[in-house]
C-alpha positions as MATLAB code, in Angstrom:
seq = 'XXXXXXXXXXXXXXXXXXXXXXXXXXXXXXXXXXXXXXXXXXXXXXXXXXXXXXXXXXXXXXXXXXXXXXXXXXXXXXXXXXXXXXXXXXXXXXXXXXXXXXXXXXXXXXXXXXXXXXXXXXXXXXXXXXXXXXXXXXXXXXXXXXXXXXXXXXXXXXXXXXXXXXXXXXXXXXXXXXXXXXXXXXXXXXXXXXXXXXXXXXXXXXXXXXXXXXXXXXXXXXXXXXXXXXXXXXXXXXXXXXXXXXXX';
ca = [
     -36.165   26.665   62.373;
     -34.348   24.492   64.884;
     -30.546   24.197   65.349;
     -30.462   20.459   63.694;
     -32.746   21.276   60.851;
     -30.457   24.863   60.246;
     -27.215   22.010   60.484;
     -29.279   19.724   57.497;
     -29.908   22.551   55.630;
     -25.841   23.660   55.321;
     -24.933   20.527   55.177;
     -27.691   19.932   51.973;
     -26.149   23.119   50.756;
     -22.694   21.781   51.200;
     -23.932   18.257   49.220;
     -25.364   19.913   46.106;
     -21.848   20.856   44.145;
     -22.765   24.259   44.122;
     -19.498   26.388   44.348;
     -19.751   30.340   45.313;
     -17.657   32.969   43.767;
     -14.328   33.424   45.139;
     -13.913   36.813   47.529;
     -11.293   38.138   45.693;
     -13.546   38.013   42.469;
     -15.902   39.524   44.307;
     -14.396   42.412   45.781;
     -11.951   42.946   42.801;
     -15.517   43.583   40.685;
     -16.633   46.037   42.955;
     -13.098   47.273   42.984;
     -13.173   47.930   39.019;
     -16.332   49.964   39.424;
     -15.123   51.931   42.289;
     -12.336   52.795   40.077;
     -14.331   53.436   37.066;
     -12.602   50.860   35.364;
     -14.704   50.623   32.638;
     -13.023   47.674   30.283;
     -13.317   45.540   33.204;
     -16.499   45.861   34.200;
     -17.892   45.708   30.539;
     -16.018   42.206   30.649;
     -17.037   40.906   33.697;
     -20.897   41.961   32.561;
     -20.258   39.692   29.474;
     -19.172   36.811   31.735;
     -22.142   37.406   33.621;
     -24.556   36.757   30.746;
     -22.878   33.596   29.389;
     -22.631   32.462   33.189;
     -25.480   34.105   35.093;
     -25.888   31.621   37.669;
     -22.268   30.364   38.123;
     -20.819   30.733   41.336;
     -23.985   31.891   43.021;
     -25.960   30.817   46.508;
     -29.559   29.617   45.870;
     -31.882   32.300   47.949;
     -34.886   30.986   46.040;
     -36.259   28.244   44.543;
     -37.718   30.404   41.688;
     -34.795   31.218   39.212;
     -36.177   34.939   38.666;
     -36.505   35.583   42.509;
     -33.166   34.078   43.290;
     -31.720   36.466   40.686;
     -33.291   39.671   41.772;
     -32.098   38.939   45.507;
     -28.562   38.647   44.140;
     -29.174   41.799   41.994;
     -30.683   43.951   45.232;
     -27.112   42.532   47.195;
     -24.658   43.637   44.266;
     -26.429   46.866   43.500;
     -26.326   47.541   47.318;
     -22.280   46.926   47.509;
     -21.883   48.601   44.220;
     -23.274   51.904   46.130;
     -21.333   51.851   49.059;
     -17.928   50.792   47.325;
     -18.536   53.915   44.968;
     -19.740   55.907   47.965;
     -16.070   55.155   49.613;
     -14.731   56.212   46.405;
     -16.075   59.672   46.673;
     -19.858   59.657   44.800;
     -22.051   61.676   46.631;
     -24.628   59.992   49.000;
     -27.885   61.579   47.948;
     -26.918   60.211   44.384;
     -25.625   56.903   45.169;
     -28.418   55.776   47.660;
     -30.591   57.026   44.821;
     -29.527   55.010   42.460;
     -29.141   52.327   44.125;
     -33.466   52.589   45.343;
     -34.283   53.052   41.693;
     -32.147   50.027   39.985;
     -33.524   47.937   42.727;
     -37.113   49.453   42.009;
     -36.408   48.447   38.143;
     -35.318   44.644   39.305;
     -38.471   44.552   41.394;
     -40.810   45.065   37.798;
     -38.641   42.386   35.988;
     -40.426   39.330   34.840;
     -37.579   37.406   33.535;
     -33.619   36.385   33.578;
     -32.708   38.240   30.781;
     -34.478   41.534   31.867;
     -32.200   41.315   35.083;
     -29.440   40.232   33.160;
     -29.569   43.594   31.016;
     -30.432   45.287   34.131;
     -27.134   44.038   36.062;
     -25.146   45.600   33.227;
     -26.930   48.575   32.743;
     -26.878   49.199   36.674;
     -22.731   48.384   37.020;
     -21.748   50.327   33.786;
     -24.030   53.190   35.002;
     -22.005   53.618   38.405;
     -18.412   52.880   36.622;
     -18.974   55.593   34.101;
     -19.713   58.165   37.195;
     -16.668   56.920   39.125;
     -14.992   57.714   36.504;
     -16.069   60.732   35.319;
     -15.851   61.597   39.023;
     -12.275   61.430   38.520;
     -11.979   63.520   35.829;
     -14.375   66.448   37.403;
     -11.848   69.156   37.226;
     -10.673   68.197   33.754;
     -12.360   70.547   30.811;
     -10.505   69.699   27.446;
     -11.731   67.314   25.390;
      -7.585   66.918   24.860;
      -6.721   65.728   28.829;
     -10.276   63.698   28.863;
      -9.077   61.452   26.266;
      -5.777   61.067   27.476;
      -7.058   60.156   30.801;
      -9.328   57.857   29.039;
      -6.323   56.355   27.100;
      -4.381   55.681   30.422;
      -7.147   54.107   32.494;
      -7.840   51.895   29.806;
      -4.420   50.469   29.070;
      -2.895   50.714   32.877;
      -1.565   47.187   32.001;
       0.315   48.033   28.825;
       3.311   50.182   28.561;
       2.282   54.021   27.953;
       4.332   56.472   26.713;
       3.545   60.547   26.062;
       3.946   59.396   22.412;
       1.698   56.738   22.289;
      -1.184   58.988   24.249;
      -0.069   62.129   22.364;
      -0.448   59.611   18.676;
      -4.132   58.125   19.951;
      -5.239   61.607   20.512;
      -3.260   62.916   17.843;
      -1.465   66.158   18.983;
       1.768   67.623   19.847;
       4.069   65.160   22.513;
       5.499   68.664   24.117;
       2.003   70.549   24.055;
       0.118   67.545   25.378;
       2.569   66.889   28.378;
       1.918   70.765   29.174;
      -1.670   70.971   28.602;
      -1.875   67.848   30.947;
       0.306   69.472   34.010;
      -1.292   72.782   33.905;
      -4.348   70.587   34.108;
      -4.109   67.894   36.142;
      -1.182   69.690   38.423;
       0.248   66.315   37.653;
       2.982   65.068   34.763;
       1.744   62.419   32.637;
       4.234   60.077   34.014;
       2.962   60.669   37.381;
      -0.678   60.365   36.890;
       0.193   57.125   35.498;
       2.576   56.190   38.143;
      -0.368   56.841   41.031;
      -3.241   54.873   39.303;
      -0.703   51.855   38.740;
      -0.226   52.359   42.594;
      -3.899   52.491   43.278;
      -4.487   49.075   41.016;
      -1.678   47.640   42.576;
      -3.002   48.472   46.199;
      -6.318   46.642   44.954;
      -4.902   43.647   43.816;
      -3.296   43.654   47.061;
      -5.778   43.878   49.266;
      -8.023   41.190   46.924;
      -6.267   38.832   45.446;
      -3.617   36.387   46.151;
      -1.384   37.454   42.822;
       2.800   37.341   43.630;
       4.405   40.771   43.973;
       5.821   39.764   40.909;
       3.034   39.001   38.973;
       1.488   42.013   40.003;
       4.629   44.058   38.895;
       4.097   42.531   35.738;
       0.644   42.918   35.027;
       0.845   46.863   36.109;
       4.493   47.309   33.928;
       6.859   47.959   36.179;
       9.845   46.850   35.037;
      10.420   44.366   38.015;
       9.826   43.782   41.612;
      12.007   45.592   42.898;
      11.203   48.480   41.134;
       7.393   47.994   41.640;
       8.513   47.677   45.288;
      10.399   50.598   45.855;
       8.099   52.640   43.603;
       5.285   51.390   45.980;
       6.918   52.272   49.166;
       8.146   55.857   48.022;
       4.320   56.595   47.022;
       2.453   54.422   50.281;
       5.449   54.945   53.006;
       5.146   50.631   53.135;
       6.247   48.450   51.210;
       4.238   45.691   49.192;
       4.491   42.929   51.774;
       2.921   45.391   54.913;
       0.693   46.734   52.969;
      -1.089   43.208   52.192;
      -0.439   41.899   55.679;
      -2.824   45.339   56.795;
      -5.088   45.136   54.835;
      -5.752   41.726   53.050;
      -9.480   41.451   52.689;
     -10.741   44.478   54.430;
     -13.652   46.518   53.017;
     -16.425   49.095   54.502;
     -17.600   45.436   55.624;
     -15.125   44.877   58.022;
     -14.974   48.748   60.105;
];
């Protein structure tokens, strides 16, 4: 293809209205599955169904083709953001050839549809089981399962100790024997983590983000930031705004 006809081509592309999914989006999905953040993901997968083709390049001409290319991209970034969050290569790279090796038999857009849930759900649940891998008590695995899912609420030892329903005092024990952490600072680090995400992704105020993650206000988020990161909010974005595996 020659240099002008390359130039018509982008400039066809340009013409046709169609509008790509933001970056942020896109890395803050990957993001949630790194993290095994498991009500996000399910929610973005239900976006995905009602709006399967919103926001996305055309790489093909036929629909199922274009949709399988797009599903052999995301399932490859899916395995490397959960391989920089600690999932063993071997299993990872695995996956990913056999969820690609499923697209490659489907026949239509709802087989990949159900496929690109089944394949994003699959790698969330083993990030975040991963984080839980020295955990045995059925106790501490629901509590930890109680915190991830309502980071953006207020928690309290009550309300975990009331979902799971035991003993305030014997739960916060149980938990730091363990964990090796208290309650209030296992919470207080995964805020930090989802905080350092939303950072690094998106273009939300420090306020907002103190908001959305409950601290009590930006100050507080900020100082609460730099005593756990040694930076505050501010140099912590201007680092690393945007920067993935991609950009190393």
């Amino acid at each position: 293809m020659s240099h002008s006809d390359f130039n018509h081509k982008l400039y066809i592309s340009k013409d046709s209205g169609v509008k790509h999914r933001s970056y942020e989006i896109e890395m803050s999905f990957y993001e949630a599955v790194r993290a095994g953040d498991l009500e996000t993901v399910e929610e973005e997968m239900r976006k995905f169904k009602e709006e399967t083709f919103q926001g996305k390049g055309q790489l093909s001409d036929n629909p199922v083709r274009n949709l399988t290319y797009h599903f052999i991209i995301s399932t490859a970034m899916v395995a490397r953001f959960c391989i920089e969050g600690g999932l063993d290569h071997d299993l990872a790279y695995s996956m990913s050839d056999y969820y690609i090796q499923e697209a490659d038999r489907c026949k239509t857009i709802d087989e990949l549809r159900d496929l690109q849930a089944k394949m994003a759900i699959d790698y969330c649940k083993r990030m975040k089981q991963l984080s839980k891998a020295n955990i045995y008590s059925k106790q501490i695995v629901k509590a930890i399962d109680y915190i991830y899912d309502n980071l953006h609420t207020p928690i309290t030892v009550k309300s975990i100790a009331d979902h799971i329903g035991i003993n305030e005092t014997y739960l916060s024990k149980l938990f730091k024997k363990e964990t090796g952490l208290s309650i209030s600072s296992y919470i207080r680090d995964h805020r930090i983590e989802a905080a350092k995400n939303m950072l690094k992704y998106s273009d939300y105020s420090y306020t907002d983000i103190a908001s959305y993650l409950c601290f009590s206000s930006q100050s507080h988020f900020t100082k609460v930031f730099k005593d756990e990161t040694g930076v505050t909010p501010k140099v912590y974005r201007d680092h690393n705004f945007r920067k993935t595996f991609l950009s190393k």
